[in-house]
C-alpha positions as a Markdown table, in Angstrom:
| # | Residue | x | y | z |
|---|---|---|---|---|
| 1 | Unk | 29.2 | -34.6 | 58.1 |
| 2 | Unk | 27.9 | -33.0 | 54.5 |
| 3 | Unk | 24.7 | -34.2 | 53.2 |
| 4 | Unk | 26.3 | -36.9 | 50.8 |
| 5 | Unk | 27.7 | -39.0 | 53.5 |
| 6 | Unk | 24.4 | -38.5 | 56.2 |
| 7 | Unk | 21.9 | -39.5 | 53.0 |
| 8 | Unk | 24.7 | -42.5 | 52.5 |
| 9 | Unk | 24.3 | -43.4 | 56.3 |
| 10 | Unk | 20.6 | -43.2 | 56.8 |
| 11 | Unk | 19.8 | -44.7 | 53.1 |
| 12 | Unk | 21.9 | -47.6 | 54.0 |
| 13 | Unk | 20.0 | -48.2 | 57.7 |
| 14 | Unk | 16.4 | -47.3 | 56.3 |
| 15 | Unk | 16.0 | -50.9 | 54.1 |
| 16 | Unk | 17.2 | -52.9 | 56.9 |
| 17 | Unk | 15.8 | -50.7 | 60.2 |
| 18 | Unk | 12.9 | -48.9 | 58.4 |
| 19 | Unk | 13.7 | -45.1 | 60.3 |
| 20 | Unk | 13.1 | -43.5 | 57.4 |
| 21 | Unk | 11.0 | -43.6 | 54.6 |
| 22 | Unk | 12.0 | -42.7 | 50.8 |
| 23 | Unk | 14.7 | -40.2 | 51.2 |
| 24 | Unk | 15.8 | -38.0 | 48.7 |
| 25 | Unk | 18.5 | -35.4 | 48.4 |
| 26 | Unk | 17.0 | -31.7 | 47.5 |
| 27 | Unk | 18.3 | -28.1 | 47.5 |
| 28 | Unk | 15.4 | -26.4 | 49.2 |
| 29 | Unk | 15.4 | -22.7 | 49.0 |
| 30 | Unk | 13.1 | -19.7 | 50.6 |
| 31 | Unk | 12.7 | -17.3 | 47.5 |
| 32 | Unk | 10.8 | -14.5 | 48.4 |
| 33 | Unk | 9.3 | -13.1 | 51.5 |
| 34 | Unk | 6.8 | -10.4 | 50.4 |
| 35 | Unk | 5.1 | -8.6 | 53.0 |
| 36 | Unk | 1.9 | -6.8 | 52.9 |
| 37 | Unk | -0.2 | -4.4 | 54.8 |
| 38 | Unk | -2.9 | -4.0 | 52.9 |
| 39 | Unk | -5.9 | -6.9 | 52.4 |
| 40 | Unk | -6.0 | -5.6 | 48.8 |
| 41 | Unk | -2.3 | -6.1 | 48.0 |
| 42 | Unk | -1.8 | -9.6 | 49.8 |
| 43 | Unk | -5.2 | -10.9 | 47.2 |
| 44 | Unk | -3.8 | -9.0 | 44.1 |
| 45 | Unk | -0.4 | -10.7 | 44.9 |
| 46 | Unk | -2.5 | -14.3 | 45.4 |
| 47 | Unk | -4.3 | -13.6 | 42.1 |
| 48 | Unk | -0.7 | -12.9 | 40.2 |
| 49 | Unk | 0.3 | -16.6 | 41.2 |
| 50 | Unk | -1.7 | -17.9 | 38.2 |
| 51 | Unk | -2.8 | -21.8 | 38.4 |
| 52 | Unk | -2.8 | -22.9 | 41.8 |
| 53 | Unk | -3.8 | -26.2 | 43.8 |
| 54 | Unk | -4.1 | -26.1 | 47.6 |
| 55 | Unk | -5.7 | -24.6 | 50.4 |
| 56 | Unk | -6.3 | -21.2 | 51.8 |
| 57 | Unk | -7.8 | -20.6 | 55.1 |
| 58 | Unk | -10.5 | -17.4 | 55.6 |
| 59 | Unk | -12.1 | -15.7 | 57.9 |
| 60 | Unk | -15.3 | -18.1 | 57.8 |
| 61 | Unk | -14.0 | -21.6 | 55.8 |
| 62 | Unk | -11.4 | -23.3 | 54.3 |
| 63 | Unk | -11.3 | -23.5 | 50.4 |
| 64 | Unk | -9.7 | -25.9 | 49.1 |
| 65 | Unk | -8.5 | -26.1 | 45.3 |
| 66 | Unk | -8.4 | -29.3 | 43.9 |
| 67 | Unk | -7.6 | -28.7 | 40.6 |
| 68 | Unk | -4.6 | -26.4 | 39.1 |
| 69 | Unk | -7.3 | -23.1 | 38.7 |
| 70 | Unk | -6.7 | -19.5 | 38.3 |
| 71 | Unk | -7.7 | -17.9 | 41.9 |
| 72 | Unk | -10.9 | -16.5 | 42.3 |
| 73 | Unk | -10.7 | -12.9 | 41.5 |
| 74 | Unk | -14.3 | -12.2 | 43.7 |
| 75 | Unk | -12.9 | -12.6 | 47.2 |
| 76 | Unk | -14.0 | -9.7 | 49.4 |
| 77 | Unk | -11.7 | -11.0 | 52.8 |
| 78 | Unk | -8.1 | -11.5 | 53.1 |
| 79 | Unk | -6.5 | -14.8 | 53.9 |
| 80 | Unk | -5.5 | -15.6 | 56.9 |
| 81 | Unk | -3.5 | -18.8 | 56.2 |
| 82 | Unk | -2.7 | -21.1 | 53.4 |
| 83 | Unk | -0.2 | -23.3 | 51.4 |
| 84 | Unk | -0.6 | -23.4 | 47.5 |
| 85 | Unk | 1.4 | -25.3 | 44.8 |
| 86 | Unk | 1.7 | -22.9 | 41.4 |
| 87 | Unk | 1.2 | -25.0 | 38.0 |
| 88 | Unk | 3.1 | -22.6 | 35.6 |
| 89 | Unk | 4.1 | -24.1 | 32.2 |
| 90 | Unk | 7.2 | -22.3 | 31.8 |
| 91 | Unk | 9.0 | -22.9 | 34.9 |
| 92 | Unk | 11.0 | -26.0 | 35.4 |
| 93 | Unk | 10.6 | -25.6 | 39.2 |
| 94 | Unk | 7.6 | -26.7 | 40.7 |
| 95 | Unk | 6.6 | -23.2 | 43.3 |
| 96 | Unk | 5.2 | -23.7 | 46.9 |
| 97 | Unk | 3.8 | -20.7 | 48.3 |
| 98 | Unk | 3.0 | -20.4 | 52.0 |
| 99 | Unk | 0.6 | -17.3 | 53.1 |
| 100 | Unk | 0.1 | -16.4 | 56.9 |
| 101 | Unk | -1.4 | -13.2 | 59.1 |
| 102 | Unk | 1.3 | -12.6 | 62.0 |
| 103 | Unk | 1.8 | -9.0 | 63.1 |
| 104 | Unk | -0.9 | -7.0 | 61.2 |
| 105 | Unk | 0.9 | -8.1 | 58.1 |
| 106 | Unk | 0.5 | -10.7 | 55.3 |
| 107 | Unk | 3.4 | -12.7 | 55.0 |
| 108 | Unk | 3.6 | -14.7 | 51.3 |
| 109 | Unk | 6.5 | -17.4 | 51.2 |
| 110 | Unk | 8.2 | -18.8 | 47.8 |
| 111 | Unk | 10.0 | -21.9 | 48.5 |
| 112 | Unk | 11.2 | -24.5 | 45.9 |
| 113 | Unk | 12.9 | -27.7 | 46.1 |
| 114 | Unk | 15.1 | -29.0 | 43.5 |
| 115 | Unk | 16.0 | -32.8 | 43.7 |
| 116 | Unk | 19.7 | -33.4 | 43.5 |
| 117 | Unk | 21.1 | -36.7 | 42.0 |
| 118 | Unk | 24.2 | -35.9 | 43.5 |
| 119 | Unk | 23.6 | -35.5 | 47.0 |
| 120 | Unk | 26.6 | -33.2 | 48.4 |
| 121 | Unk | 25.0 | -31.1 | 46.4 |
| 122 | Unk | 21.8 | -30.8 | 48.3 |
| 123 | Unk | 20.7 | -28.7 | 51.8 |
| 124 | Unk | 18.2 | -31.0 | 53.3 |
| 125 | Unk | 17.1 | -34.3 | 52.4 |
| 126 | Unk | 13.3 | -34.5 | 51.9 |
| 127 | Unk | 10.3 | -37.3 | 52.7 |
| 128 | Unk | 7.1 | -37.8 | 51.5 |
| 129 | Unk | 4.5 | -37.7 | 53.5 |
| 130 | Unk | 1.0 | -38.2 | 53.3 |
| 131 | Unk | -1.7 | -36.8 | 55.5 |
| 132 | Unk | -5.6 | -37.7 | 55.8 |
| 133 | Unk | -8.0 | -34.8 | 55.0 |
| 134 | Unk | -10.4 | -33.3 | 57.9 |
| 135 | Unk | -12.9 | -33.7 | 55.0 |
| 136 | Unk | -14.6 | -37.1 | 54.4 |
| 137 | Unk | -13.3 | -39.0 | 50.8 |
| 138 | Unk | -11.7 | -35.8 | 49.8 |
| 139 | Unk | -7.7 | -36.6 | 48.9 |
| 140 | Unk | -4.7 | -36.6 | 51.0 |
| 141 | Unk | -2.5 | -33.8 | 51.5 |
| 142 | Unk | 0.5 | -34.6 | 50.7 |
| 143 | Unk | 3.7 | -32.5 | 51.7 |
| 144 | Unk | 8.0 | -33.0 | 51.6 |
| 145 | Unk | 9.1 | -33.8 | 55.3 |
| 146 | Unk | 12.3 | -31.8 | 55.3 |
| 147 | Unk | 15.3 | -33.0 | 57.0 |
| 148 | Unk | 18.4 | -31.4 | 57.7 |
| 149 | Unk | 21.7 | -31.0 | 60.4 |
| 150 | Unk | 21.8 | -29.3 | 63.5 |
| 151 | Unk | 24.8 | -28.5 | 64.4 |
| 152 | Unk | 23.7 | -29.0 | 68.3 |
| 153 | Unk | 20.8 | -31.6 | 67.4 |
| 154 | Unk | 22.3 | -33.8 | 64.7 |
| 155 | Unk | 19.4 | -34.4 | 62.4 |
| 156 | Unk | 16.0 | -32.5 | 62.4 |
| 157 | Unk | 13.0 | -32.3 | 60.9 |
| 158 | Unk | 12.9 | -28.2 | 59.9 |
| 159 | Unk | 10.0 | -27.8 | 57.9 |
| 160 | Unk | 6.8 | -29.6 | 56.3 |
| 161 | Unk | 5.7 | -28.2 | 52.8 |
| 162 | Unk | 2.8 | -28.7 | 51.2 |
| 163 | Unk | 3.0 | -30.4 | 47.6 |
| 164 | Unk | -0.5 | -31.2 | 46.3 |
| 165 | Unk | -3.0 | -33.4 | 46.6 |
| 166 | Unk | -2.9 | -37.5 | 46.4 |
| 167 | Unk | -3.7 | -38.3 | 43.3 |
| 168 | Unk | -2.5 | -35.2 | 41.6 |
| 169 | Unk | -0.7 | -34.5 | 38.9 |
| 170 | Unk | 1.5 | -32.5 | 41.0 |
């Protein structure tokens, strides 16, 4: 089954059986993978990102950055986790960037997702989700429940990414 007839199927059964909510057709692609041994070139790389919004997990707190912001250029600790959305004007493509510590190595993660109006042209099939912050009236997260076949499973969810903030702009 390609991805025009499943988002056909499951479009059709989600107004009448509610499974699903507002799915939408996407080509979702893993950019870059940039690893990093060193704390200064994992924050250097961070910093080259520009405008961000998001969250970054450190040694001792969370940040989270509410509004599109250049990243701090102080920090004196490496990240240990984190998902960021890049504002760049002159991209068409909104950038999600995922950072993690697994190994003794920083791990940063380019993904985009490109909404397809013609769905056999898409990979996945994303949802929007919204999620409550840990942090009282601070704004939802908000990420694109990705969807797409198993060849042994049928349909799966394969991945969760972060896309800003409720509210946003983004």
């Amino acid at each position: 089954m390609d991805y025009h007839t499943l988002f056909k199927h499951i479009t059709s059964l989600s107004s009448d059986h509610k499974l699903l909510g507002n799915l939408t057709p996407v080509t979702l692609t893993y950019q870059q993978n940039q690893t990093f041994a060193r704390a200064d070139d994992i924050l250097n790389a961070i910093k080259l990102l520009g405008d961000v919004t998001g969250w970054i997990t450190w040694p001792d707190n969370v940040e989270r950055i509410d509004n599109p912001k250049p990243f701090s250029a102080n920090i004196s600790t490496p990240p240990l986790e984190g998902e960021l959305v890049t504002v760049n004007q002159n991209q068409p493509d909104q950038q999600y960037i995922r950072i993690n510590y697994r190994d003794q190595r920083w791990h940063l993660i380019t993904i985009t997702i490109q909404e397809q109006q013609d769905a056999s042209a898409a990979n996945a099939l994303a949802e929007q989700v919204q999620l409550a912050s840990r942090e009282k009236e601070q704004a939802s997260l908000c990420y694109a429940r990705i969807w797409q076949m198993d060849e042994n499973q049928g349909v799966v969810t394969t991945d969760a990414i972060f896309t800003g903030f409720a509210g946003g702009e983004l």
